[in-house]
N, C-alpha and C positions, 0 to 999 in steps of 0.2 A: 625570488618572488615567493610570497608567503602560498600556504594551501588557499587558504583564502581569498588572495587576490588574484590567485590562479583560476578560480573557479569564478568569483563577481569578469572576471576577462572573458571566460566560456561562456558563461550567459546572457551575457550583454553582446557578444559576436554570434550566437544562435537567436536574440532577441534582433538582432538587425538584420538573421536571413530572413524570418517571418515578416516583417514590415519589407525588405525590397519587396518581397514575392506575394506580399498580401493581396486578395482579390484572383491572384491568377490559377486557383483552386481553395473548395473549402476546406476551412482549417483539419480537421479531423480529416476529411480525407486524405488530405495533402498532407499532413503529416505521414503517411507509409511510404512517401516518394521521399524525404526528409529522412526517418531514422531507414529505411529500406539502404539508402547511398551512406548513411550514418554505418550502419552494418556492414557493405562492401567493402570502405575503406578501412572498418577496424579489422575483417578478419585476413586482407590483403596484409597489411601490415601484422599482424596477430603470424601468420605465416611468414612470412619474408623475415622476418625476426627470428625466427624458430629454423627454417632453415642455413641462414647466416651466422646464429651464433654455433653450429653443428658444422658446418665448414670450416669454421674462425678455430673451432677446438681441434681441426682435424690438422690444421696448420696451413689452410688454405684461406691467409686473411685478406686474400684480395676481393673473397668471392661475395657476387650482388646477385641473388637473386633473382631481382628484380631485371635486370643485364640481359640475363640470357635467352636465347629463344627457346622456343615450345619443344622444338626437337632437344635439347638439352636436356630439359629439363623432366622428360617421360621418365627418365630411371627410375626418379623417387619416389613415383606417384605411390604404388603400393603400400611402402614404409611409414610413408607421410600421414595416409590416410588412418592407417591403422592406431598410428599417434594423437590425431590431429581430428580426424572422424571428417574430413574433406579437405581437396586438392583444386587449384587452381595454378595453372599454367599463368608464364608471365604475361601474355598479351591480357590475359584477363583481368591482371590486377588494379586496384582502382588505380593507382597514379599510371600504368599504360593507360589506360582508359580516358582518363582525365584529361593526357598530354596530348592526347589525339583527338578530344572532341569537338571543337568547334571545327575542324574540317572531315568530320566523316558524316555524309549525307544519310548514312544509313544508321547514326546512332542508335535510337530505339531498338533496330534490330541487334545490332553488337551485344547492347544491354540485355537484352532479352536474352540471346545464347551464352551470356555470362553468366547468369543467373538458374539456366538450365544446365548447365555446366558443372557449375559449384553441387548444384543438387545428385546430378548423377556421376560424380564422380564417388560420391557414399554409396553407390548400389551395391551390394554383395556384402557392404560391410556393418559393425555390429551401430556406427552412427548411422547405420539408413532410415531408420523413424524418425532420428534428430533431426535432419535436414528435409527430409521429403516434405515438401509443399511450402517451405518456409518463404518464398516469393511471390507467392500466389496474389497477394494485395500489390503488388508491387507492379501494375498494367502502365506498362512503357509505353500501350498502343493506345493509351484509354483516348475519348475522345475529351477526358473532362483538362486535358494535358492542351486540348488545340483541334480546332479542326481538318489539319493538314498533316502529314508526317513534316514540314518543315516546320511550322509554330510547333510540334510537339518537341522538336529535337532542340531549338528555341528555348522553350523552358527548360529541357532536360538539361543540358548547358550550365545554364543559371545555380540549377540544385547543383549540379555535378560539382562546379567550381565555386560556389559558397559552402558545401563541407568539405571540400581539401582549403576551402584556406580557415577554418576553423585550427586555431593555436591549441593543437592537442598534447604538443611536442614530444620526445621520442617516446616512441611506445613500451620499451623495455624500461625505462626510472619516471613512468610517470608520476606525478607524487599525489593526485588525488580523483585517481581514478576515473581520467578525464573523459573515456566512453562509454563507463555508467553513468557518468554523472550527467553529460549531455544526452541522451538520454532521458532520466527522471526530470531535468530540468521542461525536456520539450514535453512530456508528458502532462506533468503538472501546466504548461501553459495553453497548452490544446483542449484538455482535460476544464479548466479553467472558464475556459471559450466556450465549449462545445455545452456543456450544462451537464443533463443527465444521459445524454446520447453519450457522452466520451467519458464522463466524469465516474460512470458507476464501473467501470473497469480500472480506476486507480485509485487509491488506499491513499492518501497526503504524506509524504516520507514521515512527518515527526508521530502520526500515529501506529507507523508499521512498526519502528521503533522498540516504542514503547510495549506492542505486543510481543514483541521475540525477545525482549526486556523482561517481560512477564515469567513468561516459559525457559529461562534458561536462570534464572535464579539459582545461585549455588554452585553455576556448574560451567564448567571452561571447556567444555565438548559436548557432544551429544551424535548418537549414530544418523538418526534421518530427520528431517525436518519434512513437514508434509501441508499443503493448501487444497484443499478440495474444492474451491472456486477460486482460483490462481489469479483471476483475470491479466496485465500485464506481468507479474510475478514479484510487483515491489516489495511484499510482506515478507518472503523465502527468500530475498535476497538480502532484508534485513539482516539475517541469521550470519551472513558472510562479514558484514561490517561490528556487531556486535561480539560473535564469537573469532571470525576470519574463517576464513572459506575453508582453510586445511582442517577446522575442526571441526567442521560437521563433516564428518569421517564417511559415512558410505552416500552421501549427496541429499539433492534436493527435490522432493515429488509434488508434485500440484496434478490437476486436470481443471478442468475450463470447456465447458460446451461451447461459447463462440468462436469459431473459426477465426475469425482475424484478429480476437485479442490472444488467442490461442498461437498462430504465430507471430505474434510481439511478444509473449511470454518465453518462448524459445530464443528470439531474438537477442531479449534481453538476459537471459542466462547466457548468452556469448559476449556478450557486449560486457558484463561484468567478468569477463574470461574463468567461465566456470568452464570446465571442457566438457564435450559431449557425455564421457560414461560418469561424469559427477551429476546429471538430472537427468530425469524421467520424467516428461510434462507430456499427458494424455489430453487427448478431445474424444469429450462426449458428455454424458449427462452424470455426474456423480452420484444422485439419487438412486438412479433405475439402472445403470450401467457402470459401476465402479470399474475401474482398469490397475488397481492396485491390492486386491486380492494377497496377490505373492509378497508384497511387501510391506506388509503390517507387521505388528502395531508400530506407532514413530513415539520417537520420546520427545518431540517438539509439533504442534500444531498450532497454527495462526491463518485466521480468515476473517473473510469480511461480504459474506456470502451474499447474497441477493433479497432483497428485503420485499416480506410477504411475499415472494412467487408462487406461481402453481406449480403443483406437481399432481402426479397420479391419485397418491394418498391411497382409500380403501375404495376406491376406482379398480384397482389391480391389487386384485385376492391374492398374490404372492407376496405382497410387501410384509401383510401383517408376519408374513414365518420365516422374512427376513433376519436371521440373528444381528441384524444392525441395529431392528426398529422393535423386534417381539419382545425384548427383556419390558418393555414400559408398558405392553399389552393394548396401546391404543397409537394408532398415527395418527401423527401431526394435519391438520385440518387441508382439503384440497388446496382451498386459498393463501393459504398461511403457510407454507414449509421451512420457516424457521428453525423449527426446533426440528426437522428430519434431518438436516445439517447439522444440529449439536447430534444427536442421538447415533449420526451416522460414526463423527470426529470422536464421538467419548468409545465408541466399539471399536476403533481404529488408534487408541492411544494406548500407548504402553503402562505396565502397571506403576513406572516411576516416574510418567509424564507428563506435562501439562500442556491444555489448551487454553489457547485465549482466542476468544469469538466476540467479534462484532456485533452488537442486536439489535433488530428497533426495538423499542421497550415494550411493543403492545405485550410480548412472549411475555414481559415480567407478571404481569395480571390478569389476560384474559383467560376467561373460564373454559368450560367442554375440553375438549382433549386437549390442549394445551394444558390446561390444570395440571388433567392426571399426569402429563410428562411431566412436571414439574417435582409433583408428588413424588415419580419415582426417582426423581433426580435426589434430592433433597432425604427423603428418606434411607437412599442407600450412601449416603455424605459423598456424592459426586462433586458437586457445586462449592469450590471455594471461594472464590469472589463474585463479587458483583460490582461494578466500578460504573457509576452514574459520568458520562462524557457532557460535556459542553454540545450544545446549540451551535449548527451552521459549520461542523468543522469538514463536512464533505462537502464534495464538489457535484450538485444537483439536490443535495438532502439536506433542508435545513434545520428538519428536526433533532433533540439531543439522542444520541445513542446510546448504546451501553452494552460494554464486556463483560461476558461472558467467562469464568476462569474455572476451568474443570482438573481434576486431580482423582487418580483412584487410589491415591495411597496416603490420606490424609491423617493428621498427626492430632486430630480433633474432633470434634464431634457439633463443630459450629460455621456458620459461615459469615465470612467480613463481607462490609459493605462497606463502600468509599462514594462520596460523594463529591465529583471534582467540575460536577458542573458550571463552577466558577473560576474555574484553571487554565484562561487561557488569556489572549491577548488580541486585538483587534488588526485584521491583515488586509489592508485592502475590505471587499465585502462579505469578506470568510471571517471566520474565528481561529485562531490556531494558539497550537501547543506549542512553550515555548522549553529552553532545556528544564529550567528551572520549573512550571509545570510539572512537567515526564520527570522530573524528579522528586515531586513531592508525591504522586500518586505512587510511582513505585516505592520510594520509603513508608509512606502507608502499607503497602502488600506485604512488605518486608516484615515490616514490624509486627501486622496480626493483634492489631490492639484498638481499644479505644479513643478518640480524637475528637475533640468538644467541637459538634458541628463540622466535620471532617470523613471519620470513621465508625460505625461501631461495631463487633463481634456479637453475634448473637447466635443463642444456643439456637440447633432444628427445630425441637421439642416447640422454640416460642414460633419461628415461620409457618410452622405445620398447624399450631394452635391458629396463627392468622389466616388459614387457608391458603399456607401456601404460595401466598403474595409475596413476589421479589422485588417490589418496588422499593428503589433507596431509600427516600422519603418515608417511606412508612416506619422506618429504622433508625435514621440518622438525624437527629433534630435538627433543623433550622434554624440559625442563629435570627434571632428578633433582634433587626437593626432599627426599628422605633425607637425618638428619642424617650431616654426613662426623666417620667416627673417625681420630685419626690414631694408627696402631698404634704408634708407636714412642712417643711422649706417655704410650700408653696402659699399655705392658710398663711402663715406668720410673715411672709411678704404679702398677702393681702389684706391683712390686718394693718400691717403700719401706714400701709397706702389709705388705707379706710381712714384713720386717724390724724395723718396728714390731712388728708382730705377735708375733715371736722376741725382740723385748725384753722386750714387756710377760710371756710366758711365763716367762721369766727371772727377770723382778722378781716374780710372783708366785711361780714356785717357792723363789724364796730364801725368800721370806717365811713358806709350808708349812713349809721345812725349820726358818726359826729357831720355829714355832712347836710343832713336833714334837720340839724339844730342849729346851723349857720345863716343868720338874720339877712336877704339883701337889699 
């Protein structure tokens, strides 16, 4: 079976657990009881795998795993963990789980000590941040599951045995990375649902894409890849399918202040089988409380930050002597922290690096301290691109956006604009990027050239004359799709029509006249 029709099979068998189980939680919520059991069963299998083929090499090819009892299997916890960054005993594994659940009365509870389980078997070790609280959304006891512990175990059931029978097939040759991909799939159609309550924590796959597209031009590795509002983590995972995961060489960092998208972002770096010491994904507020200090600069950054939120700004008399924010001499408006997220990402990138940022456009043109950040953006040639997006392509925002594309080490003294607000395709009530799109705007980047009504390069000296305005439009002319008349075409067709007109006048007055000289 092609990649292809392996994955239309995955999502049309995740698309028929959400319609059986529709109504019986709302969709956003219930999605954590969905990718939560999604996560159990990848990292049971993720393990059992790893263990069995380390028995199968040791010449012990009978051995299952999955077989043996809990007393057996204590030897390895140690080893495992150290490998693996958590241990789960066989009772624990989703298929024991599974095979036993419609007769155990106390399911909920099994679940719940499975889950605390997995977590503190990381204690002591270097995956304990990774794991710690990673189930927390995952309330086995909610009441939004049933008013009973039997309607709750009732539904639990249903989830449990609608993702083991999702066709994931074996987990060691899967051929399209079938528990990320389920995964982005439910995301995107929850995300879909939910509006802007679910939608502003996922990034649409073909735009993450294109940004980690952006940023690794030229180059077939790179040391860190970094997201300072991560939300699910689908942009930093980009990095794994465009370059492969072996080559973003020392891993993948994000932080994220909400708690529950905070762990689905962990989630889903397992779920793409990144292992625990290839990411670092912190909670808290990236502004006021960065957590990656020790880890700068990155030679890749991609985000898609929070559009106008509040922040502190000069609220908090330390921000301005922040070395993030003080090179621009002015922060970013209370209301507006747009730009304290570029200012943050441009002091946190390497000097051979590139970012690519998502923006609302107001940053391109509003005055007072946004200006001046722009000012100093622009005048120390930080600013490489600026890339006008299409209309309606997120999920809650239907306004056009626009990238962001920074570099400190540029080979010019100008900056491209791309206008691609016509580049996309109608999907359902969204707009989206198709490949061909994502390919024409990156070969513009590439290129760094002129394109009639597309592209143009223009030097600082003329932005800085325009005040500073980033607006594409103000740069890239607008092809006039009015039809063109050509007046002289047009006189000399109206000329013979006039003369026409004086003949046929003619040939009917004659005719009046011979018929007014006819005797009756």
């Amino acid at each position: 079976m092609s990649k292809e029709k392996e994955r239309d099979e995955l999502h049309r068998a995740i698309w028929q657990i959400a319609n059986d189980l529709r109504g019986a939680v709302d969709g956003w919520d219930f999605k954590s009881y969905v990718l939560g059991f999604l996560f159990h069963r990848f990292i049971s299998e993720n393990l059992t795998t790893y263990l069995n083929k380390e028995e199968h090499r040791a010449g012990n090819l009978y051995f299952d795993y999955a077989q043996l009892s809990d007393a057996e299997a204590e030897f390895g916890r140690a080893d495992t963990v150290k490998e693996k960054g958590f241990y789960m005993l066989p009772s624990d594994l989703f298929v024991n789980i599974c095979r036993n659940a419609r007769t155990n009365p106390n399911l909920n509870e099994t679940l719940s000590n499975v889950f605390k389980n997995i977590e503190n078997s990381a204690k002591g070790f270097d995956s304990e941040d990774d794991l710690k609280g990673l189930f927390d959304d995952i309330d086995v006891n909610s009441n939004k599951l049933g008013g009973t512990v039997i309607k709750r175990n009732e539904l639990l059931v249903k989830i449990l045995e609608a993702v083991n029978g999702l066709q994931l097939g074996n987990f060691e040759d899967n051929t399209i990375d079938a528990f990320g991909d389920a995964y982005e799939f439910l995301m995107t159609m929850y995300a879909s649902n939910a509006g802007k309550s679910g939608g502003e924590f996922f990034t649409p796959q073909e735009v993450s894409e294109l940004l980690a597209e952006i940023t690794v031009v030229g180059k077939k590795s790179v040391n860190k890849v970094y997201d300072p509002a991560c939300g699910s983590g689908s942009l930093l995972l980009k990095f794994a399918k465009v370059l492969g995961k072996n080559n973003v060489r020392q891993g993948f960092y994000g932080q994220e202040i909400n708690i529950t998208t905070y762990n689905l972002c962990r989630i889903n770096m397992f779920l793409h089988d990144i292992n625990f010491e290839k990411f670092n994904i912190a909670n808290g507020d990236t502004l006021t409380d960065p957590k990656h200090w020790d880890d700068e600069p990155f030679d890749a950054i991609v985000s898609n930050p929070p559009y106008s939120t509040k922040w502190d700004g000069d609220n908090n008399p330390l921000l301005i002597n922040d070395p993030r924010f003080s090179p621009a001499g002015v922060l970013a408006p209370k209301n507006n922290a747009d730009l304290a997220f570029t200012m943050h990402m441009l002091s946190w990138l390497s000097t051979t690096g590139t970012a690519a940022i998502v923006e609302f456009p107001g940053v391109l043109y509003r005055g007072g301290a946004e200006q001046k950040i722009r000012k100093y953006l622009v005048d120390n040639n930080y600013i490489d691109t600026i890339i006008q997006l299409p209309a309606n392509l997120f999920f809650g925002v239907g306004i056009a956006t626009c990238i962001i594309v920074l570099k400190k080490s540029k080979t010019d003294n100008k900056t491209l604009f791309i206008n691609a607000s016509a580049e996309f395709v109608k999907a359902g009530n969204k707009n989206k990027l198709t490949e061909e799109n994502r390919q024409n705007i990156l070969t513009a980047f590439k290129e760094r050239k002129n394109i009639s009504y597309f592209a143009a390069l223009i030097d600082n000296a003329d932005v800085a004359a325009n005040d500073y305005n980033l607006s594409v439009t103000s740069y890239v002319e607008q092809e006039d799709t009015r039809e063109r008349i050509d007046i002289t075409a047009l006189n000399a067709e109206i000329a013979e029509m006039v003369e026409r007109q004086n003949q046929l006048r003619a040939e009917i007055d004659a005719i009046v006249s011979e018929l007014e000289g006819v005797t009756v």
